[in-house]
VOKOLLUM-824081 format. One line per field, with one value per residue (C-alpha): residue number from 0; residue in three letters; x, y, z. Coordinates in nm, 3 decimals. Example, Ala and Ser with C-alpha at 12.3 -4.5 7.8 and 13.67 -1.06 7.14 Angstrom:
n: 0 / 1
res: ALA / SER
u: 1.230 / 1.367
v: -0.450 / -0.106
w: 0.780 / 0.714
***
This chain:
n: 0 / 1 / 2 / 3 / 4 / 5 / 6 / 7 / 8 / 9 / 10 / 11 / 12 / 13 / 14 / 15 / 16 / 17 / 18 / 19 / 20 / 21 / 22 / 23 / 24 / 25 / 26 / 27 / 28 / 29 / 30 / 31 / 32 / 33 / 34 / 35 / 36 / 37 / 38 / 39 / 40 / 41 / 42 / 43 / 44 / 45 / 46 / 47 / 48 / 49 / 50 / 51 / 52 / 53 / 54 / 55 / 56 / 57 / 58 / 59 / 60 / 61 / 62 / 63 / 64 / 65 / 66 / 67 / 68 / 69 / 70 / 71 / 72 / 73 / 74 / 75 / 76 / 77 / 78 / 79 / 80 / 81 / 82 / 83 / 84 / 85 / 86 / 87 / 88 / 89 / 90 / 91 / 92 / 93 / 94 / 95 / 96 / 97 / 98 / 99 / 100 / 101 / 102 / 103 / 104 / 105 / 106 / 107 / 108 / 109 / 110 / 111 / 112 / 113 / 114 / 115 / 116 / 117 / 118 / 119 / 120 / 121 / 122 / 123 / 124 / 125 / 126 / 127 / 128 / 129 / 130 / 131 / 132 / 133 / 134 / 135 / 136 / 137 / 138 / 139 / 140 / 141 / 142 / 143 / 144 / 145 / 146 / 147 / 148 / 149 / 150 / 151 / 152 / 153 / 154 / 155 / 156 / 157 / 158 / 159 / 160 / 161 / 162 / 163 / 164 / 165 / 166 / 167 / 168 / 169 / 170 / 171 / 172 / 173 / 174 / 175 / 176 / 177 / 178 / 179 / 180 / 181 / 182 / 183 / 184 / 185 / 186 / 187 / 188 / 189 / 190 / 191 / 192 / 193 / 194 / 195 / 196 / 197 / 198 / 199 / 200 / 201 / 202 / 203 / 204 / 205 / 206 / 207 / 208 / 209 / 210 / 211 / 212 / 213 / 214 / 215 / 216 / 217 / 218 / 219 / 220 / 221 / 222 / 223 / 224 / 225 / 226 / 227 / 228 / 229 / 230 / 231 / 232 / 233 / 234 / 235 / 236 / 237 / 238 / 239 / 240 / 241 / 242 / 243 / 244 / 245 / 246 / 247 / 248 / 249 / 250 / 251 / 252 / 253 / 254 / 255 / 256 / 257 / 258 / 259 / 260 / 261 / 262 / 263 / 264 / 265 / 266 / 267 / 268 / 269 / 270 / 271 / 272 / 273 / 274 / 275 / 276 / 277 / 278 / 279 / 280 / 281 / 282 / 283 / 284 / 285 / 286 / 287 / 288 / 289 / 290 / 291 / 292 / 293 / 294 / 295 / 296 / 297 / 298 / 299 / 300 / 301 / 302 / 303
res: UNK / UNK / UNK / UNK / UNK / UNK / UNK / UNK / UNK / UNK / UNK / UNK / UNK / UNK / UNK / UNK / UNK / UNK / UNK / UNK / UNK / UNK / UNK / UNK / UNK / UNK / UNK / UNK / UNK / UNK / UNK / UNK / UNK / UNK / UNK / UNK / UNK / UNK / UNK / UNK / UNK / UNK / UNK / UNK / UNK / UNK / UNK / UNK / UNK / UNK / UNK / UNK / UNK / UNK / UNK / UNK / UNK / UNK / UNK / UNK / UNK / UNK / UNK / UNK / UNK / UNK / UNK / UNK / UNK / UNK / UNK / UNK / UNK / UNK / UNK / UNK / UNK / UNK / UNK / UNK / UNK / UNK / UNK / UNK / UNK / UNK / UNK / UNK / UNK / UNK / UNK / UNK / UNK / UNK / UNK / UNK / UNK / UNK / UNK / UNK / UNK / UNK / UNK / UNK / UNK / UNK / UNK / UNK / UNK / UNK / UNK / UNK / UNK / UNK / UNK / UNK / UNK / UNK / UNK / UNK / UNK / UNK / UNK / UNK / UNK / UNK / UNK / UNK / UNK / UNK / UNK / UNK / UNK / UNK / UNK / UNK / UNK / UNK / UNK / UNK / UNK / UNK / UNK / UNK / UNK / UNK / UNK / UNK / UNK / UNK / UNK / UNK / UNK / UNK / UNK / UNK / UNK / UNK / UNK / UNK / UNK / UNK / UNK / UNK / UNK / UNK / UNK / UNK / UNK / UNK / UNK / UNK / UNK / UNK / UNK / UNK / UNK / UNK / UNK / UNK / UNK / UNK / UNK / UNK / UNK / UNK / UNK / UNK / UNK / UNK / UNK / UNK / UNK / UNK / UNK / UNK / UNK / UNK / UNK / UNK / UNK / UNK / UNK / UNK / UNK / UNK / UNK / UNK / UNK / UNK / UNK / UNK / UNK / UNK / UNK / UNK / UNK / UNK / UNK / UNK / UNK / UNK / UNK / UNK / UNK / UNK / UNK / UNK / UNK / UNK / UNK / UNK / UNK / UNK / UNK / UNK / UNK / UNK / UNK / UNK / UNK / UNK / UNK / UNK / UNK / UNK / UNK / UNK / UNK / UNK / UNK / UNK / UNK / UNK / UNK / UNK / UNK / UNK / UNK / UNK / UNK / UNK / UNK / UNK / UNK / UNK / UNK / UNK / UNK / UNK / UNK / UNK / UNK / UNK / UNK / UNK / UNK / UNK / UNK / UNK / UNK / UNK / UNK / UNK / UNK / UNK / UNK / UNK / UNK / UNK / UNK / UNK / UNK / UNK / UNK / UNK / UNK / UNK / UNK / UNK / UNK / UNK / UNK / UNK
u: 4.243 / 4.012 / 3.670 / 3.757 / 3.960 / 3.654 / 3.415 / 3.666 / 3.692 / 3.302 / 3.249 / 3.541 / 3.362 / 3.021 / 3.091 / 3.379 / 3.579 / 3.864 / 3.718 / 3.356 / 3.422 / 3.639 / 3.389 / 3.115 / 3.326 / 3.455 / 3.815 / 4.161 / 4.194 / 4.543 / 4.415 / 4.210 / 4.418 / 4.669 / 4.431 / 4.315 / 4.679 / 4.709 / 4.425 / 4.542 / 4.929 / 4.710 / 4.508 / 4.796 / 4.669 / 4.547 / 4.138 / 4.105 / 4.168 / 4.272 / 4.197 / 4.195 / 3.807 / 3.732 / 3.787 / 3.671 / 3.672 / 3.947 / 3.784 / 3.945 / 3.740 / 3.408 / 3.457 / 3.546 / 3.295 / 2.982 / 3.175 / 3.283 / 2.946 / 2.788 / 3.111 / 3.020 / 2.629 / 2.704 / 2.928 / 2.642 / 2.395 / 2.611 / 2.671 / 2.280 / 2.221 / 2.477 / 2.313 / 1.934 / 2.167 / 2.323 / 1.932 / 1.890 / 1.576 / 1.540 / 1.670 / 1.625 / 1.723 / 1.677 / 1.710 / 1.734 / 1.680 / 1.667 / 1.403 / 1.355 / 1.547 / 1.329 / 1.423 / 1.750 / 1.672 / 1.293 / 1.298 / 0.982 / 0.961 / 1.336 / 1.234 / 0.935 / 1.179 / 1.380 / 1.067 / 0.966 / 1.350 / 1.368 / 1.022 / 1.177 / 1.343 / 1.169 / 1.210 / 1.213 / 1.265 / 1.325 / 1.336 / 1.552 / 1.826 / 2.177 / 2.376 / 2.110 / 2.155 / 2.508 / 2.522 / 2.248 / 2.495 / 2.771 / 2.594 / 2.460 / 2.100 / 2.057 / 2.240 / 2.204 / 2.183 / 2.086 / 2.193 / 2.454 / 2.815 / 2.976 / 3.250 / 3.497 / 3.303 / 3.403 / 3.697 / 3.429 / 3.137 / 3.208 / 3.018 / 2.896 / 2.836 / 2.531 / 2.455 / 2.661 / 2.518 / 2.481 / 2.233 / 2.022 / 1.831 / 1.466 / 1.212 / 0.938 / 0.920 / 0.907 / 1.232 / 1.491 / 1.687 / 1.515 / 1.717 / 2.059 / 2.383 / 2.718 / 2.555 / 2.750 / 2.645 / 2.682 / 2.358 / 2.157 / 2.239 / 1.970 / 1.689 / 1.452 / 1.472 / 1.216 / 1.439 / 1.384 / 1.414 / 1.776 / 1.819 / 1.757 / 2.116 / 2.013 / 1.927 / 2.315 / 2.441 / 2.296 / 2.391 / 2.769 / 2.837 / 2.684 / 2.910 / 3.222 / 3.199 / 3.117 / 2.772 / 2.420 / 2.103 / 1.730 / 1.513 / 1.164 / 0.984 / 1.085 / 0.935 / 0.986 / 0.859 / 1.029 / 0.712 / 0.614 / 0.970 / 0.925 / 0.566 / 0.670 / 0.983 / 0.702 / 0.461 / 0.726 / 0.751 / 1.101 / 1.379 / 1.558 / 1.826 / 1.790 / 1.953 / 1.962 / 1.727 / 1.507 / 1.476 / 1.453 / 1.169 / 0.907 / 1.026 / 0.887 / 0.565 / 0.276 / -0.006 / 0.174 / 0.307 / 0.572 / 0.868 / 1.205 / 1.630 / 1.908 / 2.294 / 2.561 / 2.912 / 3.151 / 3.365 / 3.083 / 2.825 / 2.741 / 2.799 / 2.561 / 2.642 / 2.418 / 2.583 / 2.488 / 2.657 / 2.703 / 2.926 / 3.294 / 3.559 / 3.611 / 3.289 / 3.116 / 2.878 / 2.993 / 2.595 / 2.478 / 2.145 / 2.283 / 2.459 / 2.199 / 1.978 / 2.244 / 2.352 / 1.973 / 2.001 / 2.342 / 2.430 / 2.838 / 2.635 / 2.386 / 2.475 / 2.527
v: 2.457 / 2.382 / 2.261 / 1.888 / 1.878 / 1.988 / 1.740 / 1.497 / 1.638 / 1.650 / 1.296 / 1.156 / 1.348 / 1.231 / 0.843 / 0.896 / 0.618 / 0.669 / 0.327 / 0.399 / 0.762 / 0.644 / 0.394 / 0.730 / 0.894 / 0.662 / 0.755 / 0.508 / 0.586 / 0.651 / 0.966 / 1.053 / 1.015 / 1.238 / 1.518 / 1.499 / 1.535 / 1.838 / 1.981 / 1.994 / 2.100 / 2.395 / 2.492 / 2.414 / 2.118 / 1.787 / 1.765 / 1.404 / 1.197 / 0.882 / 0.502 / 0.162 / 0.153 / 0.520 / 0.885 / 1.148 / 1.514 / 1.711 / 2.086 / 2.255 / 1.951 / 2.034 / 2.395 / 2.329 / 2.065 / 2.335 / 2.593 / 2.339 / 2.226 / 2.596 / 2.648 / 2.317 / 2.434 / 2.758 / 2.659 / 2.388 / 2.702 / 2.925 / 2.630 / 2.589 / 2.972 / 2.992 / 2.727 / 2.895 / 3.193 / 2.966 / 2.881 / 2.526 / 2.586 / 2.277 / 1.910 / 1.586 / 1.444 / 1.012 / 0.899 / 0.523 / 0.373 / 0.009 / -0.054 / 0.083 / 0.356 / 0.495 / 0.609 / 0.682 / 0.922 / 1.075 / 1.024 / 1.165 / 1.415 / 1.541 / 1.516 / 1.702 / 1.982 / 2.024 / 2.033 / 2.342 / 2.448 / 2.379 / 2.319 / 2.295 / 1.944 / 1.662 / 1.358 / 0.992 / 0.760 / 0.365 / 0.131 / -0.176 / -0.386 / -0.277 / -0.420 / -0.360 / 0.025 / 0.018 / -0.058 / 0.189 / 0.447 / 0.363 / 0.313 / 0.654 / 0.564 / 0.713 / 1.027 / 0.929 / 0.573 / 0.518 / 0.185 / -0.039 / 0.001 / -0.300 / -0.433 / -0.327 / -0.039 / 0.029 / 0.310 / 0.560 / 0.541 / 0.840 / 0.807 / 0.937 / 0.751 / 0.869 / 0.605 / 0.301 / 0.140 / -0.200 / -0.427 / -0.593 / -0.857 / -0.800 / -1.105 / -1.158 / -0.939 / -1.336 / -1.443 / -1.593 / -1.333 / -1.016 / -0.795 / -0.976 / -0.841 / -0.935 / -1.235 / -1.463 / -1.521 / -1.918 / -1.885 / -1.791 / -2.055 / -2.290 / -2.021 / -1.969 / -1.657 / -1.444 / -1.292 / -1.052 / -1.148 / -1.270 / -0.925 / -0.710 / -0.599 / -0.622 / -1.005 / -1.050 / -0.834 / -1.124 / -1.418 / -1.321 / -1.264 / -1.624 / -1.739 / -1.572 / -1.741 / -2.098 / -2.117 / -2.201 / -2.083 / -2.156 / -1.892 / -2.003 / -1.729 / -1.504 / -1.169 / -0.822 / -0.609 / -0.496 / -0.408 / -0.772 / -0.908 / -0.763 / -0.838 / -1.198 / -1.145 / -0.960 / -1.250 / -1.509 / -1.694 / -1.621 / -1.382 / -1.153 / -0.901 / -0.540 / -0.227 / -0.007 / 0.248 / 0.029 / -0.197 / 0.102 / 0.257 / -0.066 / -0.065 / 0.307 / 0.200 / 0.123 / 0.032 / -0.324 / -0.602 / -0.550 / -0.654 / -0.685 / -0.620 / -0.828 / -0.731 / -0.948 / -0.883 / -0.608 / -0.845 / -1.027 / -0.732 / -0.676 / -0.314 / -0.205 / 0.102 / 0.325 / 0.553 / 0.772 / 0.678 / 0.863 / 0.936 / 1.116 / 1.156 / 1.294 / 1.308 / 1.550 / 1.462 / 1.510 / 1.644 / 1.984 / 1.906 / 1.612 / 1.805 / 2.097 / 1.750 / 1.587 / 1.988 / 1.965 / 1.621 / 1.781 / 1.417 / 1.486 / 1.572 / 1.328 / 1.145 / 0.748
w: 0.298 / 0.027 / -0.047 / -0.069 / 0.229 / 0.395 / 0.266 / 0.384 / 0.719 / 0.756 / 0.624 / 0.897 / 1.180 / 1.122 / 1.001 / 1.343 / 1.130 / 0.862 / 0.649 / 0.631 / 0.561 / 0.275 / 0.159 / 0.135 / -0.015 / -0.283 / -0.212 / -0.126 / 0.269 / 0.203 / 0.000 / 0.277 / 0.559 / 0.352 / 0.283 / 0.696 / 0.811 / 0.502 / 0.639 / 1.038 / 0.925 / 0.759 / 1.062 / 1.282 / 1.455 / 1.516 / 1.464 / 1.567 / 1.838 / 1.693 / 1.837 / 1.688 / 1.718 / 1.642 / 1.600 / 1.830 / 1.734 / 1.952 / 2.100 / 1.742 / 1.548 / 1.726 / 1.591 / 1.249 / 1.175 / 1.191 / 0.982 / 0.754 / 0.677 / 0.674 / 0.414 / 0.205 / 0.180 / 0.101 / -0.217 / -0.342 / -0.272 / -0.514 / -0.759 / -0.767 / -0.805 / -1.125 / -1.272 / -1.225 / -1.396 / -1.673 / -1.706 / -1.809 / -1.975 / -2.146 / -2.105 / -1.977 / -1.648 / -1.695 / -1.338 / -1.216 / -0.892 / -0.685 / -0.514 / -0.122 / -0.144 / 0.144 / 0.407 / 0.252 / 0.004 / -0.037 / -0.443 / -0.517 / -0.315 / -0.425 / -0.786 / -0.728 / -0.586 / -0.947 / -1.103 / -0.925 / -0.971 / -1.338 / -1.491 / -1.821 / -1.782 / -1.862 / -1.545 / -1.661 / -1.404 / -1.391 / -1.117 / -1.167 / -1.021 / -0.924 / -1.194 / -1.465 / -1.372 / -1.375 / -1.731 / -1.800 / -1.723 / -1.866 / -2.178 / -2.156 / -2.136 / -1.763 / -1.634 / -1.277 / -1.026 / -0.677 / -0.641 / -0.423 / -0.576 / -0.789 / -0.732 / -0.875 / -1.004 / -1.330 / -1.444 / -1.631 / -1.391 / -1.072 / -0.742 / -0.426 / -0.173 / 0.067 / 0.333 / 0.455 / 0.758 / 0.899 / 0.827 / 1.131 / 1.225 / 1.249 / 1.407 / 1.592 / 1.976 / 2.100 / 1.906 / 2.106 / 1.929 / 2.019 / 2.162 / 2.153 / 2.032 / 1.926 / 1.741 / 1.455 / 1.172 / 1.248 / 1.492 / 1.253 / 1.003 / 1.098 / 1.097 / 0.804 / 0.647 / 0.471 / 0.153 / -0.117 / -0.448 / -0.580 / -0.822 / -0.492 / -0.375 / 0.006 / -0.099 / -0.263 / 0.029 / 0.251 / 0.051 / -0.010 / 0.384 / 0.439 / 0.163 / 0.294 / 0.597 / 0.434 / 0.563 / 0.411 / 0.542 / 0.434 / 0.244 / 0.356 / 0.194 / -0.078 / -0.176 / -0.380 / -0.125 / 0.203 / 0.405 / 0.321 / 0.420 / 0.759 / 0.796 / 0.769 / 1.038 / 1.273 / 1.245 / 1.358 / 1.003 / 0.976 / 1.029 / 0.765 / 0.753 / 0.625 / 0.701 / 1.040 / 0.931 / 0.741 / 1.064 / 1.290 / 1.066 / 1.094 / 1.466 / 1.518 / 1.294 / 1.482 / 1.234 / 1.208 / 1.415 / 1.627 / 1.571 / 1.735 / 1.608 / 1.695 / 1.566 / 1.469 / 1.592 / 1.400 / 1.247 / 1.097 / 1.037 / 0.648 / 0.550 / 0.338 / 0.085 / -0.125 / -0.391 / -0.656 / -0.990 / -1.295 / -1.616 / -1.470 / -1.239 / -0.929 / -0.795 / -1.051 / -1.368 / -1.702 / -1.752 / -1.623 / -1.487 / -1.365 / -1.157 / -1.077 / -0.932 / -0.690 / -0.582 / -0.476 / -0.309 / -0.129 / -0.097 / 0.044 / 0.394 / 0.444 / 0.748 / 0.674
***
C-alpha cells in the first residue's frame, strides 16, 4: 500500500464512480481499476461494492477512507514543512486562471495564504481563456493553470483535476422548466439562451454538447460575466446552463432574483472539469514553489 493507491482509493469513494474518479484524477481507468484491486489484494479484501450505476463503500471501505485521507494530509503537511526547511526564500510563482473559478477554488484568498507562507515569492497572476493558458504553460511563461482540460491535452503539460460536476439548467422560479429532471437536451432547443462569451470554456462546454447531438439553439443574450448570465435566467429573459455549484450558489443567494434549476438526463448531461495544469508528469511540477502552492491548495481531496 502506497501513497498513490490511496489517493486513488479516496478519489473513487468520494466521486462513488470509477469514470469520474479517473477523469479527476487524469489517469486511464484501466490504471485505476488496477491499482483499486492492488490495493484490496493488499488489505485482504474487497473495499467496494460494485454496480453498473455506482460504487458503494463496503464496512472495510468506510474505515479506510478517513485514515486514508488523515494519511494523504499528513504527507502534503510534511512535504509543505520540508519545503519551509528547504526555505524558498526567493522566487516567483506566475499563476493563470479562467474566469469564475469561484466557488471552486477561493484564488485570492489561497494566494494570500502562500504569501503569509513564503513572503519572499513574488505572485503574478493572469486571467484569460482556457486554451490561451494552456499554451502559456507549455511555453513556460506561467508555472501554474486553473482552467478546463483540452482535449487531447498535450504530452508535456501534467494535471490535477479538482472538480468535475454537471452542469444545470438555471431559469426563471416561473419557467415551465423549474424544477424538472431527466430533461433532453432536444427540449431546450427552441429556448433562448443567455451565454457567456465564445472564449469562456463553460460557453464551448455548452455549444459542443448541442453539436454532438446535431442540434442548434439561439443565444439571445451574450455576456462575460456569470452573475449577469444568471441575472438574465432569474428575470425570465432566457435560460442558460452552468455548473452544479455555480447554480446552487445564486440559488442560496438572496440579495437577487430568484431563480430556479432544471437537469438534463445522464446520458445527455455535460460534464464539466476543472484541472490544474502545469510543466511534468505524474501529477507533480517540475518547479518547487509550484509545488509548495498546490501542496497548500491540497487539491487530490477536494470533493468534485
Amino acid at each position: 500500500m502506497d501513497l498513490k493507491q490511496l489517493e486513488h482509493f479516496v478519489a473513487v469513494a468520494e466521486e462513488r464512480h470509477f469514470t469520474r474518479a479517473s477523469r479527476r484524477l487524469n489517469l486511464v481507468q484501466s490504471g485505476l481499476s488496477a491499482s483499486i484491486r492492488a490495493l484490496e489484494e493488499d488489505l485482504g479484501g474487497p473495499l467496494f461494492i460494485r454496480s453498473t450505476r455506482r460504487v458503494d463503500l463496503t464496512p472495510a471501505g468506510e474505515v479506510l477512507v478517513e485514515e486514508a485521507r488523515r494519511v494523504l494530509a499528513a504527507a502534503r503537511d510534511a512535504r509543505h514543512a520540508v519545503t519551509q526547511v528547504h526555505g524558498l526564500a526567493r522566487g516567483r510563482l506566475r499563476i493563470g486562471a479562467i474566469h469564475g473559478l469561484a466557488p471552486f477554488v477561493d484564488l485570492p484568498a489561497s494566494l494570500g495564504q502562500f504569501r503569509a507562507a513564503f513572503g519572499g515569492i513574488d505572485i503574478e497572476l493572469t486571467l484569460d481563456g482556457s486554451r490561451a493558458l494552456i499554451d502559456e504553460v507549455r511555453e513556460g511563461r506561467l508555472d501554474i493553470a486553473f482552467t478546463q482540460p483540452s482535449d487531447p491535452q498535450p504530452d508535456d503539460i501534467g494535471s490535477r483535476m479538482f472538480a468535475c460536476e454537471g452542469m444545470v439548467i438555471v431559469c426563471s422560479t416561473d419557467h415551465e422548466f423549474a424544477g424538472a429532471s431527466e430533461l433532453k437536451l432536444s427540449d431546450l432547443s427552441e429556448e433562448t439562451f443567455a451565454d457567456l462569451c465564445p472564449e469562456w470554456s463553460v460557453r464551448r462546454l455548452v455549444d459542443r454538447s448541442f453539436a454532438a447531438a446535431g442540434l442548434q439553439r439561439r443565444t439571445g443574450f451574450e455576456v462575460n460575466d456569470i452573475p449577469m448570465l444568471l441575472e438574465l435566467a432569474a428575470q425570465g429573459l432566457a435560460i442558460t446552463m452552468v455548473p452544479e455549484s455555480v447554480a446552487a450558489a445564486r440559488v442560496r443567494d438572496t440579495r437577487g432574483a430568484p431563480v430556479a434549476t432544471a437537469t438534463l438526463c445522464a446520458t445527455e448531461e455535460p460534464c464539466w472539469e476543472l484541472a490544474a495544469f502545469f510543466k511534468g508528469r505524474a501529477g507533480e511540477p517540475l518547479t518547487p514553489v509550484a509545488r509548495a502552492f498546490l501542496d497548500l491548495l491540497k487539491l487530490p481531496d477536494v470533493v468534485a
